[in-house]
C-alpha positions, 0 to 999 in steps of 0.5 A: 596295442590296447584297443577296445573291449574283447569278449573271452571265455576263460577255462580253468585246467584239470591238471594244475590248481590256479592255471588258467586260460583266456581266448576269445569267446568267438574263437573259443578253445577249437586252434590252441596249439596241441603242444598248450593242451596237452599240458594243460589239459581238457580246457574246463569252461569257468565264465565269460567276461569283457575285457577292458582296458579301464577294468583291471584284473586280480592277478593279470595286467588286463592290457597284456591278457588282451594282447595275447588274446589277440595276437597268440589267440590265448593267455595262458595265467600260472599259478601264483607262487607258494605262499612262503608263510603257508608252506612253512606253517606246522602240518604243511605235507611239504614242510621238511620233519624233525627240529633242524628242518 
């Protein structure tokens, strides 16, 4: 379905490192579903930015972030997994105490 460029705004979330949602700039964040924001939380504006099938993205496939732009009205990005090598690294406050951990 990718077709053309779309002008979104993407908002960062308060209440979860590394989440992230893009709309359309025009739309802006005024008919996401109640259910999305209230775990998502406030929408906190990051930046502006043309989507493009020929500009890809870090961590998103760019034809799959417009579809849902344009379909849903929003694309909702995660937050990347833990990195394995970090968690278990010494002093990480997760990582299990003592010498059989």
């Amino acid at each position: 379905m990718l077709k053309g460029k779309l002008f979104c705004s993407i908002y960062k979330s308060r209440r979860k490192a590394g989440m992230y949602l893009y709309v359309d700039r025009q739309k802006g964040t005024g008919d996401l579903p109640d259910v999305l924001l209230k775990q998502f939380g406030k929408p906190v504006h990051v930046s502006d930015m043309i989507l493009s099938p020929d500009r890809p993205l870090a961590r998103a496939e760019v034809g799959r972030v417009m579809d849902d732009i344009r379909i849903k009205g929003f694309y909702l990005q995660m937050p990347p997994p833990p990195d394995e090598d970090m968690f278990m690294a010494d002093g990480h406050p997760d990582k299990p105490a003592g010498p059989d951990a």
